[in-house]
C-alpha atoms as a printed R data frame, in Angstrom:
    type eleno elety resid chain resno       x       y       z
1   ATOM     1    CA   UNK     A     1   0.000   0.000   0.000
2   ATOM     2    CA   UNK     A     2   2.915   2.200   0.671
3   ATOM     3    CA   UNK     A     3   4.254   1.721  -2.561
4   ATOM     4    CA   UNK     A     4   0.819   2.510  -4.318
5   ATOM     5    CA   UNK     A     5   0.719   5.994  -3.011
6   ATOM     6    CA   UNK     A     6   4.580   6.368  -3.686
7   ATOM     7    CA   UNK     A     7   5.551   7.270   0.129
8   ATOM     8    CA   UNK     A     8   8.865   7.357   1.149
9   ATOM     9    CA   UNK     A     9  10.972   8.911   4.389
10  ATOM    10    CA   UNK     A    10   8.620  10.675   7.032
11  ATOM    11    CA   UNK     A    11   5.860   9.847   4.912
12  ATOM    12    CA   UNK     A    12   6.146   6.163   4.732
13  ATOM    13    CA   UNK     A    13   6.989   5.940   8.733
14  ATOM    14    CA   UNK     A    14   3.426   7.844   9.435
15  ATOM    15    CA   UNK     A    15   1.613   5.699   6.604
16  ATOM    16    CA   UNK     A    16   2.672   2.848   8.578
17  ATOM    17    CA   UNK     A    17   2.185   3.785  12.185
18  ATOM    18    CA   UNK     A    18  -1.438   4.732  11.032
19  ATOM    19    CA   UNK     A    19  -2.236   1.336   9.569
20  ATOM    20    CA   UNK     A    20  -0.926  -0.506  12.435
21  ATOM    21    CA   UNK     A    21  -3.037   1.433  14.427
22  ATOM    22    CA   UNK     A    22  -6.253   0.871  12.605
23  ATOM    23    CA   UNK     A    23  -5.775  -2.373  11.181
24  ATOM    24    CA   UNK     A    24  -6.305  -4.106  15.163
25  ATOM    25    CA   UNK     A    25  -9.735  -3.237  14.648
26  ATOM    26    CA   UNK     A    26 -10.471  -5.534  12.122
27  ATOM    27    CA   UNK     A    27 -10.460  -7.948  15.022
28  ATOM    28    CA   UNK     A    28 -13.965  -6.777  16.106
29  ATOM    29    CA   UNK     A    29 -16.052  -6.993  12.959
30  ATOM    30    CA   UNK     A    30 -18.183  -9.846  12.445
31  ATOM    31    CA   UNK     A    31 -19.055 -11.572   9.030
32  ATOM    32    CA   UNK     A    32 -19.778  -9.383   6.500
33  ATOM    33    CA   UNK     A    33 -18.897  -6.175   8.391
34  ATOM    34    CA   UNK     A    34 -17.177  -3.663   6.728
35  ATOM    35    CA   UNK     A    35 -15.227  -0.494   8.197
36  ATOM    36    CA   UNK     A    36 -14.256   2.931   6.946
37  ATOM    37    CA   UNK     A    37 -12.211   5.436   8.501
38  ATOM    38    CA   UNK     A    38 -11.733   9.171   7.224
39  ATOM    39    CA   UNK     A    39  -9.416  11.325   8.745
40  ATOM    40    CA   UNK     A    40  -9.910  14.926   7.418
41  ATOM    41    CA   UNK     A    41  -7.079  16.836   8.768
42  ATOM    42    CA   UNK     A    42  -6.641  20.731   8.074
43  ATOM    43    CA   UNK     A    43  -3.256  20.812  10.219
44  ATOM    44    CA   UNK     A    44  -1.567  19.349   8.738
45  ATOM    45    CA   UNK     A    45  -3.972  19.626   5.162
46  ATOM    46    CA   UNK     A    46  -4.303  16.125   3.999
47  ATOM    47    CA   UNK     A    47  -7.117  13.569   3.624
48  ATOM    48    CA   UNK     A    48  -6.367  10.128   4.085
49  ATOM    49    CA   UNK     A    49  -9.345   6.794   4.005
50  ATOM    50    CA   UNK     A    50  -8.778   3.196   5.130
51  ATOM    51    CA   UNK     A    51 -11.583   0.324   4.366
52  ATOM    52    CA   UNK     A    52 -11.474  -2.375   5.959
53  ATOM    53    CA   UNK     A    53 -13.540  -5.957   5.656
54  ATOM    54    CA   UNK     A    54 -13.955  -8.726   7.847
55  ATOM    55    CA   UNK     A    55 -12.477 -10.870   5.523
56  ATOM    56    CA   UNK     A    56  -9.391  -9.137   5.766
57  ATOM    57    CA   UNK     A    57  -9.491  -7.156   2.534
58  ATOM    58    CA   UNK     A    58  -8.075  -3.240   3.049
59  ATOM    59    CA   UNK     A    59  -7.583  -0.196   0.851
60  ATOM    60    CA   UNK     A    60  -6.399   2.960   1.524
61  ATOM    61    CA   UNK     A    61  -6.565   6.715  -0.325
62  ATOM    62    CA   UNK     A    62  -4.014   9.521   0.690
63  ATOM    63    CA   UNK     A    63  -4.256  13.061  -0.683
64  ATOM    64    CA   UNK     A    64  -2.264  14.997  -1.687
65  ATOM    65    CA   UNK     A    65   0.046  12.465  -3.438
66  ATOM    66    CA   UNK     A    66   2.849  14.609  -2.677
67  ATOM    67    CA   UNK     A    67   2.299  14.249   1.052
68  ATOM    68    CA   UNK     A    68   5.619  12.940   2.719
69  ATOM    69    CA   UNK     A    69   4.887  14.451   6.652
70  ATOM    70    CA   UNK     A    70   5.318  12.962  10.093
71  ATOM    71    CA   UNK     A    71   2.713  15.117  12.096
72  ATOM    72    CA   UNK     A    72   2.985  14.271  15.666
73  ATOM    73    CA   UNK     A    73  -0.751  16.038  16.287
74  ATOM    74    CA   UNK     A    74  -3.838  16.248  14.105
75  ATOM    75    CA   UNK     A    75  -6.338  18.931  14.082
76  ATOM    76    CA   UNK     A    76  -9.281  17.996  11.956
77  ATOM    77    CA   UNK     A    77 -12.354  15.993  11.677
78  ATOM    78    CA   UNK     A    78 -12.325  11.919  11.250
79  ATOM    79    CA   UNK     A    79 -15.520  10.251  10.155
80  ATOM    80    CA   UNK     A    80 -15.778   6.359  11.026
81  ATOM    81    CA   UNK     A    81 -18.611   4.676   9.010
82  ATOM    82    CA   UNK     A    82 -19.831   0.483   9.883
83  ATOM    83    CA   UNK     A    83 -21.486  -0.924   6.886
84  ATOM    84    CA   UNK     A    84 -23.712  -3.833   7.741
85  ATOM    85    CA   UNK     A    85 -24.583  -7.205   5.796
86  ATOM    86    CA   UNK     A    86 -28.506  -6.720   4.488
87  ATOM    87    CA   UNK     A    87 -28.451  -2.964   6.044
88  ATOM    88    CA   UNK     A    88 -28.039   0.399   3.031
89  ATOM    89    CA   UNK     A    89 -27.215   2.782   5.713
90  ATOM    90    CA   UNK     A    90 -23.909   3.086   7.391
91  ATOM    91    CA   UNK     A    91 -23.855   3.707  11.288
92  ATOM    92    CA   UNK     A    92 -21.574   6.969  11.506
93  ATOM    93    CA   UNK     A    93 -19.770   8.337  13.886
94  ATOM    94    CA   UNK     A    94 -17.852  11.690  14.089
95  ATOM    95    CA   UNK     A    95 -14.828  12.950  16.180
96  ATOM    96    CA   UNK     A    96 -13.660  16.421  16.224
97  ATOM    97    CA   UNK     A    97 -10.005  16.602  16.834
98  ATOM    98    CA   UNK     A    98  -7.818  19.704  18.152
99  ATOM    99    CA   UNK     A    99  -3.948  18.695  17.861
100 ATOM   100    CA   UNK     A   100  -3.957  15.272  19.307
101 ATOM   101    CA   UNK     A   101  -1.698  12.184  18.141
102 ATOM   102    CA   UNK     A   102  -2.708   9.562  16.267
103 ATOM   103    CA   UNK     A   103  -2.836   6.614  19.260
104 ATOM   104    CA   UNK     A   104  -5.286   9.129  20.996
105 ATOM   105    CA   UNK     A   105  -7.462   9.151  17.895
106 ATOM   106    CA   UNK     A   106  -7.401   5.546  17.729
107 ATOM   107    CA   UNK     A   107  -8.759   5.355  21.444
108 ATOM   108    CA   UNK     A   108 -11.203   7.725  20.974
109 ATOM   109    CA   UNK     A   109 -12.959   5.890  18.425
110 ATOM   110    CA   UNK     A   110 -12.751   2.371  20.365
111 ATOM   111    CA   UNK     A   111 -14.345   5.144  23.340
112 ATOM   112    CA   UNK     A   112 -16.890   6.758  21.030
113 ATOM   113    CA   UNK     A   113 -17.607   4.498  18.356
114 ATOM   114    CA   UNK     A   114 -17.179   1.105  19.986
115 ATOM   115    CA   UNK     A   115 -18.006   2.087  23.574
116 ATOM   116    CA   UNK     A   116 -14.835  -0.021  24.378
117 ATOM   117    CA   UNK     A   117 -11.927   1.092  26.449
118 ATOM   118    CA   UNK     A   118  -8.502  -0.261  25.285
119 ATOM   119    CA   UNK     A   119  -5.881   1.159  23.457
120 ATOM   120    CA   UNK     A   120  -3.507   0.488  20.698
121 ATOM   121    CA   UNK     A   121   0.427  -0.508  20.548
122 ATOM   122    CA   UNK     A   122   2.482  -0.334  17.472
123 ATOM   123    CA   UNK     A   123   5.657  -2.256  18.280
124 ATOM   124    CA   UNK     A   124   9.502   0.193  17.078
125 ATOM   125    CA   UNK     A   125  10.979  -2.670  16.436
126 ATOM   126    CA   UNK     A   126   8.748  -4.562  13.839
127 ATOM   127    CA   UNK     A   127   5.845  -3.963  11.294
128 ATOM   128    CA   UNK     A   128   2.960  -5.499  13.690
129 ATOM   129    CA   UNK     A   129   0.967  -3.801  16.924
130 ATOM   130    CA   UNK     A   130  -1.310  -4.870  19.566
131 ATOM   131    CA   UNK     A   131  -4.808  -4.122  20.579
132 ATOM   132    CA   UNK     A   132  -5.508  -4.458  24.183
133 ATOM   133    CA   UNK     A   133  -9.077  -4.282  25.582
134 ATOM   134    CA   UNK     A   134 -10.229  -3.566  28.987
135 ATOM   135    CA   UNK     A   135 -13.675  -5.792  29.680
136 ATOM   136    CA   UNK     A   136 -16.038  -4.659  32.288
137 ATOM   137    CA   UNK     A   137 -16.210  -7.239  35.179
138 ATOM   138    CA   UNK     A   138 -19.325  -9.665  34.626
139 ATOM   139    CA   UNK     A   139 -20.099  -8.657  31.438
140 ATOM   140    CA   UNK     A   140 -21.186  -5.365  33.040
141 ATOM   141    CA   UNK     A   141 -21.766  -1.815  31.380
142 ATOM   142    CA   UNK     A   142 -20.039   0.412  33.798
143 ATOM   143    CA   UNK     A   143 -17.380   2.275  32.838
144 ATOM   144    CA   UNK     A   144 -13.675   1.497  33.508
145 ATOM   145    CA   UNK     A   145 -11.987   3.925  35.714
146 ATOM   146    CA   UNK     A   146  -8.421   5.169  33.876
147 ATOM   147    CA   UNK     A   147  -5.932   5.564  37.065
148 ATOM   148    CA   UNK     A   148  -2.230   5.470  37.234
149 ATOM   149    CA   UNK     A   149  -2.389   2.069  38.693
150 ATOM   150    CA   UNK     A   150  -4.604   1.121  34.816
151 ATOM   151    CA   UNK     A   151  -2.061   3.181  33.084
152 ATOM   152    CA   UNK     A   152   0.833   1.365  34.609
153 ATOM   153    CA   UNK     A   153  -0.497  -1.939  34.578
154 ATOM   154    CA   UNK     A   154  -1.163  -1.254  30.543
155 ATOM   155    CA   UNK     A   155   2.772  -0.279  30.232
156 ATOM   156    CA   UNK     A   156   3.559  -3.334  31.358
157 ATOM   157    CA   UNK     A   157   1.281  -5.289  29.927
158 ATOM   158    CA   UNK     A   158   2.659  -3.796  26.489
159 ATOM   159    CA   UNK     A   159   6.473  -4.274  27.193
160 ATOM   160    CA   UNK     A   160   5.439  -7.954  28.228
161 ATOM   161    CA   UNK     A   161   3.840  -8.284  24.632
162 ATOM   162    CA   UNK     A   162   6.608  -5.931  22.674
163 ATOM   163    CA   UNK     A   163   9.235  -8.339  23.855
164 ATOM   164    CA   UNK     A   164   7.319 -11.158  22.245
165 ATOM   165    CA   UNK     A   165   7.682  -9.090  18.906
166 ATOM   166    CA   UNK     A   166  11.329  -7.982  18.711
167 ATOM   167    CA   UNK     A   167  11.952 -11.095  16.614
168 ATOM   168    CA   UNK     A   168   9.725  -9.564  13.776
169 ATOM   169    CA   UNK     A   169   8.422 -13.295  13.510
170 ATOM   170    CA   UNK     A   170   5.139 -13.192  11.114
171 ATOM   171    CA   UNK     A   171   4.282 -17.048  10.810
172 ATOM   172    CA   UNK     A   172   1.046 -17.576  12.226
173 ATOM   173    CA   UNK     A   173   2.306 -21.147  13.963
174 ATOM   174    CA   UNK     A   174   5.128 -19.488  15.003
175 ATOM   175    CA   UNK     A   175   3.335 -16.361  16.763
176 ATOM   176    CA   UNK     A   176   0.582 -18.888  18.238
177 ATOM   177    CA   UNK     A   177   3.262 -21.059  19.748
178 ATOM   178    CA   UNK     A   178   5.113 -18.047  21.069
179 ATOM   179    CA   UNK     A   179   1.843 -16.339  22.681
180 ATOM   180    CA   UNK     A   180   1.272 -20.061  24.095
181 ATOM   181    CA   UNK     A   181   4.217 -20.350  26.007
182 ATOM   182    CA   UNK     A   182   3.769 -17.284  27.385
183 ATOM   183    CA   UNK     A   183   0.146 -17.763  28.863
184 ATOM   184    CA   UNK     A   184  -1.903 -17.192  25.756
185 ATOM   185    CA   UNK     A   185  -4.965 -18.647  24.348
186 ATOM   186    CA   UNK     A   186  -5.596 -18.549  20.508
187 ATOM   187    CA   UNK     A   187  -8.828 -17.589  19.415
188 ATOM   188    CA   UNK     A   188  -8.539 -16.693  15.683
189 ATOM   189    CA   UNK     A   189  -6.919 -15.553  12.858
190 ATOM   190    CA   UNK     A   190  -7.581 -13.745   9.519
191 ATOM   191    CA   UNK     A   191  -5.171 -12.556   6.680
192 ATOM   192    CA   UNK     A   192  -5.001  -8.675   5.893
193 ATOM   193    CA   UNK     A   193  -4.672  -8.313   1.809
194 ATOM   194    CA   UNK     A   194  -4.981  -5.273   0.020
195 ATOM   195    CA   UNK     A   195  -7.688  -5.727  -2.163
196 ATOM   196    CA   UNK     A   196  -9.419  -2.598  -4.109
197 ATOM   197    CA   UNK     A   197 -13.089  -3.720  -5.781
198 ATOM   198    CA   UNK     A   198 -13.030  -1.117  -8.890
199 ATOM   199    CA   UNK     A   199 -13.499  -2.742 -12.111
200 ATOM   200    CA   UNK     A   200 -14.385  -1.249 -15.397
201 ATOM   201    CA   UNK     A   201 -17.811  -1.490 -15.179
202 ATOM   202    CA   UNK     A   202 -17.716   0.676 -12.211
203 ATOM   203    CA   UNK     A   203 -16.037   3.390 -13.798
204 ATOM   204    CA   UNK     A   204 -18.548   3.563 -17.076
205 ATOM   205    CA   UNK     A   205 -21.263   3.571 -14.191
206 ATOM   206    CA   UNK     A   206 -19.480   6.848 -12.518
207 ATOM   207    CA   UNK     A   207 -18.710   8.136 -16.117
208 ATOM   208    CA   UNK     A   208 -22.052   7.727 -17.092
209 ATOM   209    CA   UNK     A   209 -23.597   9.621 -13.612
210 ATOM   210    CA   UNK     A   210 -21.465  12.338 -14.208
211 ATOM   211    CA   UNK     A   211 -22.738  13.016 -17.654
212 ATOM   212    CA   UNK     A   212 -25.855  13.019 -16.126
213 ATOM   213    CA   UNK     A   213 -24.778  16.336 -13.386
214 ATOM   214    CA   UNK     A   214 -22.714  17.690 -16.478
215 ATOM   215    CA   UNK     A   215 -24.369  18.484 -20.086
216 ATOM   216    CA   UNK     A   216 -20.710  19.377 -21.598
217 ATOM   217    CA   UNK     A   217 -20.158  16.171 -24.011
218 ATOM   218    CA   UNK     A   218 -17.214  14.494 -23.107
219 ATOM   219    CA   UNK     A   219 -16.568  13.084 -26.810
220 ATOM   220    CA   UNK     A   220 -15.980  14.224 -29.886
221 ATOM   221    CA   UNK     A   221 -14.320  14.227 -33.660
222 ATOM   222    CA   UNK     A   222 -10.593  14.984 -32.200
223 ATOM   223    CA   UNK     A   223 -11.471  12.961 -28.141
224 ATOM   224    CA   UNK     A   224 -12.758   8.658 -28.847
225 ATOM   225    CA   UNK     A   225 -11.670   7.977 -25.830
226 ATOM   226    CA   UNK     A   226 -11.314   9.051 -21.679
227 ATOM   227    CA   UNK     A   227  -8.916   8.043 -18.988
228 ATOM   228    CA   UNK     A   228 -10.112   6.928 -15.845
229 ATOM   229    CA   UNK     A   229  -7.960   6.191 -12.528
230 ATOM   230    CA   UNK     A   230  -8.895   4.393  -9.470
231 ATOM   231    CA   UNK     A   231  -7.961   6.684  -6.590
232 ATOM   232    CA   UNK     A   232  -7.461   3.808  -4.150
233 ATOM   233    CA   UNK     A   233  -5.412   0.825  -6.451
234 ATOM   234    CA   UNK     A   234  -4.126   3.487  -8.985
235 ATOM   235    CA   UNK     A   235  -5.020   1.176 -12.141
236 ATOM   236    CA   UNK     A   236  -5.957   3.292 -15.101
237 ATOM   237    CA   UNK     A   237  -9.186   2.536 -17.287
238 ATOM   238    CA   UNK     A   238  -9.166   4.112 -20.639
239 ATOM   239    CA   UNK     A   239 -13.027   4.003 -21.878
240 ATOM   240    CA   UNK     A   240 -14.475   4.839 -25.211
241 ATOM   241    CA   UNK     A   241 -17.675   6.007 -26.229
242 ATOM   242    CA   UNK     A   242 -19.040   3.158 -27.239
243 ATOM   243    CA   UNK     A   243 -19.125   2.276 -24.131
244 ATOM   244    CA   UNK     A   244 -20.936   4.632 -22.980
245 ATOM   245    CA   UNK     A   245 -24.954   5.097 -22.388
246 ATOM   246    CA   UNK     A   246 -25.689   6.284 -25.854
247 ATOM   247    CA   UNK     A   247 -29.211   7.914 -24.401
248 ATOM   248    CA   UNK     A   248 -27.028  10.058 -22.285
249 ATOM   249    CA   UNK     A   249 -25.150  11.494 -25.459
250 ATOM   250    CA   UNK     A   250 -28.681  12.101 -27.170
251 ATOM   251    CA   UNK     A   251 -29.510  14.179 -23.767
252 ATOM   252    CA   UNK     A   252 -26.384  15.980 -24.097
C-alpha cells in the first residue's frame, strides 16, 4: 500500500504507524462487516481513508500524493462509518479533533464508536501492533476507571507483549506457539490483503452519472476515448464512447 501511493521517508513511517493502528480493529467486525475510517485533517492539510472488511481485505486513499509528513498532532475531523450485511445505511460516527496524536485518535474511536476502552500498541521494532481491551467485570456496562495504577499496569502489559515481537516473527504457527508459552490462548486468525473492488464497469457507471450532473459532451471528432484512474489501487481505465450510455449522449 505504501508503494501505491509512492511514500517514502517521514511519509512512509506515518503511513505505517497509522495502519498498524487501525488495522487491530479488524479484530472486532463480524461476518460481512465492513469499516471505513476518514481522517480529514486541516493541520496538517491532507485527507487520508482506510476500508477495511472482515475478511481481511483493506484499501487505503491519501491526498495529496505529494504528502511525505510525520505530524505528531492532528487537528481535523475523522468520520468512522460500519457498513452492515442486508443494512443500506452506514452507522456513523464523528470525532472532532484539536492537535492530538494519532494513538489518541485511535482510542477515541474504540471510546466513542465502539463504547470499548482499550488502546492500541504499534511495536519500534517490527511492522505489527497490539490491541488491548479492557472488559467490564461480569459482562457489566459500567465504565472502567483510567488511574495510574490502569495506566501502569497497561505499560507493562505492552512491554510484556513488545518483547514477544522484537523477533519480527510473522508465521502464524510461530506467533501462536510463542503467545502459548507465554500464557496465551488462541482464538482466531484472519489474513489482511490489500484488495481494491473497482473494475471497469464501475467506472462507465461513474462516467455515465457524471454526464448526467454535467451536459458538456465528453466526446468528440478529435477525443474517442477518456482516462479513468482508481484513486485507491491506482489502475488506469481508458473508456471509449461506445461504451458509454448512448441515451445520455442524445440528452447531451
Amino acid at each position: 500500500m505504501a508503494l501505491t501511493h509512492h511514500l517514502h521517508g517521514e511519509g512512509f513511517a506515518f503511513f505505517r504507524d497509522v495502519c498498524l493502528n487501525i488495522h487491530p480493529i479488524l479484530s472486532l467486525l463480524k461476518s460481512g462487516e465492513r469499516f471505513g475510517f476518514y481522517l480529514e485533517s486541516e493541520k496538517p492539510y491532507f485527507r487520508l481513508k482506510i476500508e477495511l472488511s472482515s475478511n481481511g481485505s483493506t484499501r487505503t486513499l491519501l491526498f495529496p500524493e505529494q504528502f511525505q509528513e510525520y505530524p505528531e498532532t492532528l487537528s481535523g475531523k475523522v468520520r468512522l462509518k460500519k457498513f452492515f450485511p442486508n443494512q443500506n445505511l452506514p452507522y456513523e460516527t464523528v470525532i472532532e479533533v484539536e492537535q492530538s496524536g494519532f494513538t489518541e485518535i485511535i482510542n477515541q474511536i474504540l471510546r466513542v464508536s465502539y463504547q470499548m476502552s482499550g488502546t492500541v500498541h504499534v511495536s519500534k521494532r517490527s511492522d505489527q501492533s497490539l490491541l488491548l481491551l479492557k472488559l467490564s467485570e461480569a459482562g457489566g456496562t459500567e465504565k472502567i476507571k483510567i488511574t495510574e495504577e490502569n495506566l501502569k499496569h497497561d505499560e507493562e502489559l505492552f512491554l510484556r507483549f513488545d518483547s514477544l515481537l522484537v523477533p519480527g516473527e510473522s508465521n502464524p504457527e510461530e506467533l501462536i506457539k510463542l503467545f502459548h508459552q507465554h500464557g496465551f490462548e488462541y482464538l482466531a486468525q484472519r489474513t489482511i490483503r490489500f484488495h481494491c473492488d473497482c473494475s471497469r464497469e464501475r467506472m462507465i457507471q461513474n462516467l455515465d452519472l457524471y454526464r448526467q450532473a454535467d451536459p458538456e459532451p465528453l466526446f468528440d471528432e478529435n477525443r474517442k476515448t477518456v482516462s479513468l484512474t482508481c484513486e485507491y489501487c491506482k489502475t488506469e481505465y481508458l473508456i471509449s464512447a461506445g461504451e458509454l450510455d448512448p441515451f445520455l449522449a442524445v440528452l447531451n
